[in-house]
C-alpha positions in Angstrom: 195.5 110.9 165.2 197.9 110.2 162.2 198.1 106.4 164.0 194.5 105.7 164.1 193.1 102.9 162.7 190.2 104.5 160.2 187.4 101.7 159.6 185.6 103.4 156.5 182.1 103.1 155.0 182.2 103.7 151.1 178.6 105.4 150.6 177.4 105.6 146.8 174.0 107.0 145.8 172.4 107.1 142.2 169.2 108.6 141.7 166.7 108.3 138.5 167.7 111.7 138.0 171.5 111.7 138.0 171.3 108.4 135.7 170.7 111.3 132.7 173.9 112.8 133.4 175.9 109.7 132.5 178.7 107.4 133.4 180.6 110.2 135.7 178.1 109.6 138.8 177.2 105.5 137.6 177.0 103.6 140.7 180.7 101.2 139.5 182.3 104.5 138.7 181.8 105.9 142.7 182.9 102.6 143.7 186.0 102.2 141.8 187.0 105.4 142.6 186.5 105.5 146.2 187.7 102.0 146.6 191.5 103.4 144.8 191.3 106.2 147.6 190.9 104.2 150.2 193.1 101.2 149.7 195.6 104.6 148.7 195.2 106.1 152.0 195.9 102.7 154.1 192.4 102.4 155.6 190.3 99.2 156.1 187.4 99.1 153.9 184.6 97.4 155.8 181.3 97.9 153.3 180.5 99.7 150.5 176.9 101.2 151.1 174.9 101.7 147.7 171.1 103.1 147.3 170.8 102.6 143.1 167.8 104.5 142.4 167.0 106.7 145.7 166.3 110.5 145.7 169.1 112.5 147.8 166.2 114.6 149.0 165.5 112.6 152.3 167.5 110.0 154.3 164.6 106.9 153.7 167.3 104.6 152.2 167.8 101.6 153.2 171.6 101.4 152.4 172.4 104.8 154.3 170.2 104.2 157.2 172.3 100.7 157.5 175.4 102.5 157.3 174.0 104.8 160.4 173.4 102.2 162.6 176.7 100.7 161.7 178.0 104.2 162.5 176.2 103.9 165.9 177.4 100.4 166.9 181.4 102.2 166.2 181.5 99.5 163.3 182.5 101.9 160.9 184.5 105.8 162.4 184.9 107.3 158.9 182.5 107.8 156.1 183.7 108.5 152.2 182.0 109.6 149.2 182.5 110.9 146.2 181.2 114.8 146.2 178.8 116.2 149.3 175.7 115.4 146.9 175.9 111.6 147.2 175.3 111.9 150.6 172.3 114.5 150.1 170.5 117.3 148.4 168.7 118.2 151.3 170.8 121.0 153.1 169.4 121.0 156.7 169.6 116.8 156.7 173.2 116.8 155.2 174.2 119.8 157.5 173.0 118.0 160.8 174.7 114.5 159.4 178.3 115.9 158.8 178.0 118.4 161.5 176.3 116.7 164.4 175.2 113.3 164.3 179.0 112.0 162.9 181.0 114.3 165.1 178.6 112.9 168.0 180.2 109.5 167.6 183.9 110.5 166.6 183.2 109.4 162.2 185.3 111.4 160.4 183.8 112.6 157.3 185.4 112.6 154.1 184.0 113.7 150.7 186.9 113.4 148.1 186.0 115.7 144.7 184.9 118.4 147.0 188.2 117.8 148.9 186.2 118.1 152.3 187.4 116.2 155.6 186.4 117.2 158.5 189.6 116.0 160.6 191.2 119.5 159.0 189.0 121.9 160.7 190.5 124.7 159.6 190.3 123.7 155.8 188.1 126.7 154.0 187.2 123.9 151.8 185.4 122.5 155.2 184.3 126.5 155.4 182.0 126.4 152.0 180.2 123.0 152.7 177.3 124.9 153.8 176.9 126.9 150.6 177.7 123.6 148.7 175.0 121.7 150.2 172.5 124.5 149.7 173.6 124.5 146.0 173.4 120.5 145.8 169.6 121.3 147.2 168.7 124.1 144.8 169.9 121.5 142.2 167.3 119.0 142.9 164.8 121.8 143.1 165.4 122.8 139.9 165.9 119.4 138.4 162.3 118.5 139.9 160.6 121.4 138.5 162.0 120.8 135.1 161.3 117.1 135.4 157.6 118.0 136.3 157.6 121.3 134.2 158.3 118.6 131.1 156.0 115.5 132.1 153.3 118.3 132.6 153.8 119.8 128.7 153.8 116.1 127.8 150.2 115.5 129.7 148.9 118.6 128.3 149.5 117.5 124.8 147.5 114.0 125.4 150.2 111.6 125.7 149.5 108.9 128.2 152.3 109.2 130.7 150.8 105.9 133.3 152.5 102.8 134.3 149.8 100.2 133.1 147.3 101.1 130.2 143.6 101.0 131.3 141.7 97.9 131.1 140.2 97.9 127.6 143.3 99.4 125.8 146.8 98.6 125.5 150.0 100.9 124.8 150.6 100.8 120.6 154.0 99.1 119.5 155.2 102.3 117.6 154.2 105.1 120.2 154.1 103.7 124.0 152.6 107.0 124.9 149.4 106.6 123.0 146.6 104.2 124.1 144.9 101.7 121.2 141.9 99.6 121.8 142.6 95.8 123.1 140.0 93.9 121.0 140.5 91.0 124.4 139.3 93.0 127.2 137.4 96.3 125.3 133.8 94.0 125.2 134.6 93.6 128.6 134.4 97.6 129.4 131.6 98.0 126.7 129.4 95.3 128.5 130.0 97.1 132.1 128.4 100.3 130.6 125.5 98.7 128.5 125.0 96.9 131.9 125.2 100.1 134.2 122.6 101.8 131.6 120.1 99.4 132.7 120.3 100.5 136.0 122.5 97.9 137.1 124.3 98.6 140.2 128.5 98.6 140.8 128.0 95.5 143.1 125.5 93.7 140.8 127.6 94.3 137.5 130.9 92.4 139.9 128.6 89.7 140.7 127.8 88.9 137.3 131.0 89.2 135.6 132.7 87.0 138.8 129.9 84.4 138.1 130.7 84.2 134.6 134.5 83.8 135.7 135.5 87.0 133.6 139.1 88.2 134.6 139.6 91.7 136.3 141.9 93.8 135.7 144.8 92.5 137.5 144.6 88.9 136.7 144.9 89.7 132.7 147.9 91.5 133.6 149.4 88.5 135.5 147.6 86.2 132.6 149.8 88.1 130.4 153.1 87.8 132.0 152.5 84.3 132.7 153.3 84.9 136.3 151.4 84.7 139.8 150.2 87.7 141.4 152.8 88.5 143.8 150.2 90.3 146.6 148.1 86.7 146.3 144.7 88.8 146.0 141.5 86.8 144.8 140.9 87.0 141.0 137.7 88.6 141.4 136.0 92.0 140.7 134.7 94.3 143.4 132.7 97.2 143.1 135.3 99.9 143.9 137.0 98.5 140.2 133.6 98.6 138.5 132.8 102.1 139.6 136.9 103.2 138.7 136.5 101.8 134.9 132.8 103.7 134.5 134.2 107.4 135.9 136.9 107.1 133.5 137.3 109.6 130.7 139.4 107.7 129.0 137.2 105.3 127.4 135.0 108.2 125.9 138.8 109.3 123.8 140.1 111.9 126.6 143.2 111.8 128.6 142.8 113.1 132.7 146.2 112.9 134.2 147.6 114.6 136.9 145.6 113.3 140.0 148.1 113.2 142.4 151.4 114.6 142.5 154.2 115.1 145.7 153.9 117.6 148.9 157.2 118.6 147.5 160.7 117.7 145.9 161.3 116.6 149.3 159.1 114.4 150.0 157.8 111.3 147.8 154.5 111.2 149.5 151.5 111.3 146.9 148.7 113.0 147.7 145.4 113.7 145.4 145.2 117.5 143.9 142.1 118.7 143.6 140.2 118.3 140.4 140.6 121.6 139.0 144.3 120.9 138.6 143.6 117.7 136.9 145.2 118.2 133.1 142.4 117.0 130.6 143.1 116.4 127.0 140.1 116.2 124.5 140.3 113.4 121.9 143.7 112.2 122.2 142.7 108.5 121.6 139.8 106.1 119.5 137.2 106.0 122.3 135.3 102.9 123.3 131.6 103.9 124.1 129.7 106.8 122.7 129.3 110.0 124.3 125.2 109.0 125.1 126.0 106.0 127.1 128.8 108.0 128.9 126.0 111.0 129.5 123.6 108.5 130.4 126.0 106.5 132.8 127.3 109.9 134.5 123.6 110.7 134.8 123.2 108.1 137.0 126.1 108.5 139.2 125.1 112.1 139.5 121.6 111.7 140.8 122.3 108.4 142.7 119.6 106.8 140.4 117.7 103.5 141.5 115.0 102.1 140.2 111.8 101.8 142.0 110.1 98.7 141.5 105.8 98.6 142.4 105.5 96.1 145.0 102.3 94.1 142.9 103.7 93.9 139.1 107.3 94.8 139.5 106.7 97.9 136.8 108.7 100.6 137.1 108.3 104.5 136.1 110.6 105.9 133.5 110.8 109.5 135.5 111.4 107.9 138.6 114.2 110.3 140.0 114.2 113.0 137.3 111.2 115.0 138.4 111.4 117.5 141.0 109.2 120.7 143.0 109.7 123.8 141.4 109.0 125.1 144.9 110.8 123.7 147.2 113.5 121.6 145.4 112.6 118.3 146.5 112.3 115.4 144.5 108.9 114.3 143.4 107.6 110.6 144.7 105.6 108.2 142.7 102.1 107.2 144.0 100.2 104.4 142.1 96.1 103.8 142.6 94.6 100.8 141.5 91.4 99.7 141.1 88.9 98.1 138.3 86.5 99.7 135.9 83.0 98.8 135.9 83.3 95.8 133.4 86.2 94.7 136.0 89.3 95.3 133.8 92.1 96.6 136.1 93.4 100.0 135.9 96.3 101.9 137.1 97.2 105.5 137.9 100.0 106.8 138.0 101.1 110.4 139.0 104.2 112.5 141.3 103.8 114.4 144.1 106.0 117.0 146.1 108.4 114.6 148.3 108.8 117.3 151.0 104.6 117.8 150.8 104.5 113.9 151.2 107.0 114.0 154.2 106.0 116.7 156.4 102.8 117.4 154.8 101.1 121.0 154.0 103.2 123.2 156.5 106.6 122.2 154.5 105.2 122.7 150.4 102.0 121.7 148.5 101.1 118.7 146.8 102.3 120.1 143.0 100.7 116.4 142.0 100.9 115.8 138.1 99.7 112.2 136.1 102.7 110.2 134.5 100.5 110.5 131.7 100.4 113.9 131.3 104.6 114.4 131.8 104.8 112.1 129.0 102.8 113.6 126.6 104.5 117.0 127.6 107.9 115.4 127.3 106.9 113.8 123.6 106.1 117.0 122.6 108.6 119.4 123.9 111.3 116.4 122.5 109.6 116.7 119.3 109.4 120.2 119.2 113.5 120.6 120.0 114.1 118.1 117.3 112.5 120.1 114.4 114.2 122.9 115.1 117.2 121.4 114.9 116.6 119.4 111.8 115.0 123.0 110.5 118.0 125.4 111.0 120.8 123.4 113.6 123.4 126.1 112.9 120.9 128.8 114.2 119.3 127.4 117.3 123.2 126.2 118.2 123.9 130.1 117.6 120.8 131.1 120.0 121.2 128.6 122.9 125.3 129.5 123.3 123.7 133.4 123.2 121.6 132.2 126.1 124.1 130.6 127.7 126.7 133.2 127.4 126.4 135.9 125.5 129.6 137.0 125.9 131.8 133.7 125.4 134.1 134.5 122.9 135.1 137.3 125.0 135.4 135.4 128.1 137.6 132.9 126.0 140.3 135.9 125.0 140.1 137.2 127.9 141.1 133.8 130.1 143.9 132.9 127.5 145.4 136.7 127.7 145.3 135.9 131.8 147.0 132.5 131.7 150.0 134.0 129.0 150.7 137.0 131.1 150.8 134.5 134.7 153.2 131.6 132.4 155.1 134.8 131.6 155.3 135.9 135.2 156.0 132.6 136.5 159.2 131.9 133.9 160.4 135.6 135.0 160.0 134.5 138.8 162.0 131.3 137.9 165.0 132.8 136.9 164.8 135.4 139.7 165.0 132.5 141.9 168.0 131.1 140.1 169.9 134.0 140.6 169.2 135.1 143.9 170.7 131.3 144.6 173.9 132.6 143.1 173.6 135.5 144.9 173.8 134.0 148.0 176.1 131.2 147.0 178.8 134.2 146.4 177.4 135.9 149.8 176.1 138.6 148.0 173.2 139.1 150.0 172.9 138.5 153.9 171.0 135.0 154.7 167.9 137.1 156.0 167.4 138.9 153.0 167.7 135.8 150.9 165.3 134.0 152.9 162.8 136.9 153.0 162.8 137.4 148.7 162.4 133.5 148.7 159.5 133.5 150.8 158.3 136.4 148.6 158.7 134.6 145.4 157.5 131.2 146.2 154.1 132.6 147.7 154.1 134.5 144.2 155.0 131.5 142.0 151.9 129.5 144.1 149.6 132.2 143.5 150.7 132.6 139.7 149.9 129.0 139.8 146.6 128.8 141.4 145.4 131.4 138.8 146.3 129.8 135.5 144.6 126.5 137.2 141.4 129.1 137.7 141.7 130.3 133.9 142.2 127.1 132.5 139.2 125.4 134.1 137.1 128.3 132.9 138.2 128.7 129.6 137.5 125.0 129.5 134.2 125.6 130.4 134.1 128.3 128.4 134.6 126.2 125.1 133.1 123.2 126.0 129.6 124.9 125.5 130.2 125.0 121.9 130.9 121.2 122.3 127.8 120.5 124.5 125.7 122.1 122.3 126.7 120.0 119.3 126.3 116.9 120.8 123.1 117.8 122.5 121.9 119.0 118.9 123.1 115.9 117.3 121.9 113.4 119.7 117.9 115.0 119.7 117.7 115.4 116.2 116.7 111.5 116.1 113.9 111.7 117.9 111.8 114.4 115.1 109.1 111.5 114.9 109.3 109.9 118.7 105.9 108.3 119.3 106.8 106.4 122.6 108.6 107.6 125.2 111.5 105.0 127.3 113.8 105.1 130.4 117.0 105.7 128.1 115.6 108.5 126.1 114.6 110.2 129.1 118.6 109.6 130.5 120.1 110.4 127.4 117.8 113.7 126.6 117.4 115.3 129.7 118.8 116.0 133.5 115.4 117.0 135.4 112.0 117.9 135.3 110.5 120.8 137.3 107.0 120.8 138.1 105.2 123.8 139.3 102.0 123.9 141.6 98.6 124.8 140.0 97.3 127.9 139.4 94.1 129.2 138.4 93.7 132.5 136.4 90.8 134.0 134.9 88.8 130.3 135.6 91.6 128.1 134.0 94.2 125.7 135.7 97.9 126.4 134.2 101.2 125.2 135.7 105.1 125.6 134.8 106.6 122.7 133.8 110.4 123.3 132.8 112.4 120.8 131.4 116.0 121.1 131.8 117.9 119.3 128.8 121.4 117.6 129.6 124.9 119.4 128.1 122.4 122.8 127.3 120.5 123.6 130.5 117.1 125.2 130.3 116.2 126.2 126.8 112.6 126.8 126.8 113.4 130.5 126.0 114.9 129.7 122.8 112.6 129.8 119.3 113.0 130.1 115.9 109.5 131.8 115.9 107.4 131.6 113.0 110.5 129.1 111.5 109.4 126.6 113.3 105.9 126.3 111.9 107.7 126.0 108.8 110.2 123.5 110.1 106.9 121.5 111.3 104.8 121.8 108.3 108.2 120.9 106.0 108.8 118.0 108.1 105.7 116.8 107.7 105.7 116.6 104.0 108.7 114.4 104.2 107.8 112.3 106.3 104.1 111.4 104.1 
C-alpha cells in the first residue's frame, strides 16, 4: 500500500455562512494548505475541486458532484480536505460518502485538521468521525436558526430585508434597509390604483400602460443598469404584475415579509408559509396612496367587483354588487323597466331583487325587491346620520363602536402578549436544552435512543411553541387594529356631514354591503330591515349617542346657515 500511486482530489467548500468566521476557512487559505500536504506527502495532485458559496447541508454542488464522477471513472483514488465539515454538515450524507460510496471504489479519504484517514482503520481518530459529523450538522442547525432567529427580529422591526425595492420606491443612500419613494416610477403605481378605482380591470390597466409604452418593472431595472435583460423576456406588463403591485402593503407605509421561507436547514427549497406567519410591520415607510383608495381597491378584489353596463344607454348602478338578501345570502340583481310617461318623456326604473328568487324562483327565497331610489335615500341618510355623530362627539362613538365590537379588548390584548412572552420564554429554554443534549451525546452521555427520543420530544415542542405565538400574534393584531379601523373609518365619514348626491366611490370607500330584508306588514304598515354594514367597523346600527345626536344635528345645522 505504502507503493501506491495516490491520484488526489483537493476538495474546498465555503459557504455564506462560514465567510463570517474569517480568513481561517477562506477558499485560498484551504487550498494553500492542502496543496503543502499534498506536494509534502509525494502524491499527484490532479484538481482542486472548489464550491465558493454552497451550503454543506446537501451534496447539490456542482464542484463535488464533479469530483464524484471523477471518483467513479478511477480519475481521482484519494480525496483531501481540510476538516470533515468542508465535505458536509449533513451527518447521514457525509457518513454514507466516507463510509460507503468511497470505500466502494477503493478512494481513500483524508481529512487533515481532524487527522482522519481512512487507510488507518484502527485510528480512534477514524472512531469519533461519527460524533464529529453529527457535531458539524448541529452547527449548521444552530447557525441557521440564529441566522433566521436575527433576519426575523430585523423584519419584525420594519426593515426591508428584499433583494430589489418595489416598483415605486427605491432603497435610501444612508439606510439600504429602509424604502424612500422614487419620484420616476411612484406616478406609475399611483395611476394603476386611481385606474383600478374606476373599475378598471388587471388586463385592461396592462393594456393601457403597454400602449402608452410605459416600462414594467423589470425593464427600469435593466434601464438602470444599462444592461439587456439576460432571460430576453418582452418589455411589457401583464396582468399577474398589475395585480402583484395593487395587493401590496407596501405602498399604503407597511412592511409584509416573510412569505416564504425553507422546508428546512437542509434543504434550500422555498416554499410559501401561510399568511398568518407573514411578519407585518405598521408604518415603517412614507406610503404612496391613501388608505381610501387602498380600502376601495381591496374592496374590489374582495367581492370580485365588475361593472354592469345596461345594454340601451351604457348606465351603470352605483350598488351593483354591494347589495345582498338578508334571507338567503345571495347577491341582489339589478332589473331596469322602461317605458314613457304620458307626454312621451322616457323613464327609467330601477330596483334589486333576490338573485337566488330570480334564479330558481319562489321555492329557493322571495323576491325582497327594493327601488335604487329608495337605497339611496336610505344610504344618504344613514351616511349623514354617522357623520354627525362623529363630528358631534368622535371620541365617544369611537369609545361605543370598539365596546360593540369587543368589549373586552384590552383584556384580550394582555392576555395574548402574556401568552406569546411565556411561549418565547419556553422556546429559548427548549433551545439550550437542545444544545446540551448535543453535548450530551457528543461525550456518549446518553444512549443514541434516548437522544433521539428527547429530540423528537423537543422539536415537536419547539413547533408547537411556535405555532402558538404565530396564533397570539395574529390575534393580538387583530385585536389592536380595531382601534385603528375605527379611526380611519371615523375620519374618512366625517366628510360626508352635508352629502347631497350619492356616487360609486363613496359607496366603495364607506361601506362593504348592504342587506335587504323582505317586506313585512304589521298592524296595516309595510316595514323592512335594511342593514348597512360600514367597511373597517362592521354593523353599527346599534350604536347612538341618543338624544346627543339631535343636538349634534340641530348644532350642525347652525353652522352650516
Amino acid at each position: 500500500m505504502k507503493n501506491k500511486t495516490y491520484y488526489v482530489g483537493i476538495y474546498v467548500r465555503l459557504s455564506n455562512e462560514d465567510e463570517r468566521s474569517g480568513e481561517s476557512v477562506s477558499i485560498e487559505n484551504q487550498k494553500s494548505l492542502l496543496t503543502k500536504y499534498v506536494k509534502k506527502q509525494g502524491w499527484v495532485l490532479v484538481e482542486t475541486y472548489c464550491d465558493d458559496g454552497y451550503s454543506g447541508t446537501n451534496f447539490d454542488r456542482p464542484a463535488f458532484q464533479r469530483m464524484l464522477a471523477d471518483i467513479k471513472d478511477g480519475r481521482i483514488n484519494l480525496v483531501i480536505v481540510k476538516d470533515l465539515s468542508r465535505l458536509g454538515r449533513n451527518h447521514v450524507l457525509v457518513g454514507q460518502f466516507t463510509e460507503q460510496i468511497l470505500p466502494a471504489f477503493g478512494c481513500r479519504f483524508v481529512a487533515v485538521n481532524n487527522n482522519i484517514d481512512t487507510l488507518d482503520r484502527d485510528s480512534n481518530n477514524n472512531d469519533l468521525m461519527g460524533f464529529l459529523n453529527l457535531f458539524n450538522e448541529f452547527h449548521s442547525r444552530d447557525t441557521s436558526r440564529k441566522v433566521k432567529s436575527v433576519r426575523k427580529a430585523c423584519a419584525e422591526q420594519g426593515q426591508f430585508l428584499g433583494t430589489y425595492a418595489p416598483f415605486g420606491y427605491r432603497r435610501s443612500e444612508d439606510d439600504k434597509h429602509l424604502l424612500v419613494i422614487d419620484e420616476e416610477t411612484a406616478p406609475t403605481v399611483r395611476r394603476m390604483f386611481k385606474l383600478r378605482c374606476e373599475g378598471k380591470s388587471f388586463r385592461s390597466i396592462a393594456t393601457q400602460f403597454n400602449a402608452e409604452h410605459i416600462p414594467p418593472p423589470r425593464e427600469v431595472y435593466y434601464q438602470r443598469k444599462k444592461a439587456a435583460n439576460p432571460k430576453k423576456e418582452n418589455s411589457l406588463w401583464n396582468a399577474t404584475t398589475i395585480q402583484k403591485i395593487l395587493r401590496s402593503e407596501v405602498y399604503i407605509g407597511n412592511m409584509v415579509q416573510g412569505k416564504v421561507g425553507t422546508l428546512s436547514y437542509k434543504s434550500r427549497k422555498l416554499v410559501q408559509k401561510d399568511q398568518e406567519d407573514w411578519i407585518r410591520v405598521e408604518g415603517t415607510h412614507e406610503p404612496l396612496i391613501s388608505i381610501a383608495v387602498w380600502n376601495q381597491v381591496c374592496d374590489m378584489d374582495e367581492k370580485k367587483y365588475r361593472t354592469r353596463r345596461q345594454k340601451s344607454d351604457g348606465q351603470t348602478s352605483i350598488f351593483t354588487g354591494l347589495v345582498y338578501c338578508a334571507d338567503c345570502g345571495f347577491k341582489m340583481r339589478a332589473q331596469v323597466e322602461r317605458g314613457k310617461h304620458k307626454d312621451g318623456s322616457d323613464y327609467k326604473y330601477v330596483s334589486f331583487l333576490c338573485g337566488n328568487y330570480s334564479r330558481s324562483g319562489k321555492t329557493a327565497c322571495t323576491t325582497h325587491s327594493i327601488s335604487e331610489k329608495v337605497l339611496t335615500a336610505i344610504a344618504v341618510e344613514e351616511i349623514r346620520e354617522k357623520a354627525r355623530m362623529v363630528q358631534y362627539d368622535e371620541e365617544e362613538l369611537i369609545r361605543r363602536i370598539l365596546r360593540e365590537k369587543d368589549r373586552e379588548n384590552s383584556d384580550q390584548i394582555s392576555l395574548y402578549e402574556r401568552e406569546i412572552q411565556m411561549n418565547e420564554t419556553r422556546l429559548s429554554d427548549l433551545g439550550t436544552l437542545i444544545q446540551n443534549l448535543y453535548e450530551d451525546r457528543l461525550k456518549n452521555a446518553i444512549p443514541e435512543g434516548i437522544f433521539q427520543g428527547l429530540m423528537e420530544k423537543y422539536d415537536k415542542e419547539q413547533q408547537e411553541r411556535r405555532d402558538s405565538i404565530s396564533d397570539m400574534q395574529k390575534r393580538l393584531r387583530e385585536a389592536k387594529r380595531n382601534v385603528c379601523d375605527v379611526q380611519t373609518w371615523a375620519g374618512t365619514i366625517k366628510k360626508y356631514v352635508f352629502l347631497e348626491e350619492l356616487s360609486q366611490d363613496i359607496l366603495l370607500e364607506l361601506i362593504d354591503r348592504i342587506e335587504v330584508g323582505e317586506t313585512q306588514v304589521i298592524n296595516g304598515q309595510k316595514l323592512r330591515d335594511i342593514k348597512i354594514v360600514y367597511r373597517m367597523v362592521g354593523d353599527i346600527s346599534g350604536v347612538r349617542l341618543e338624544e346627543r345626536t339631535v343636538e349634534a344635528n340641530e348644532r350642525i345645522t347652525k353652522q352650516a346657515v
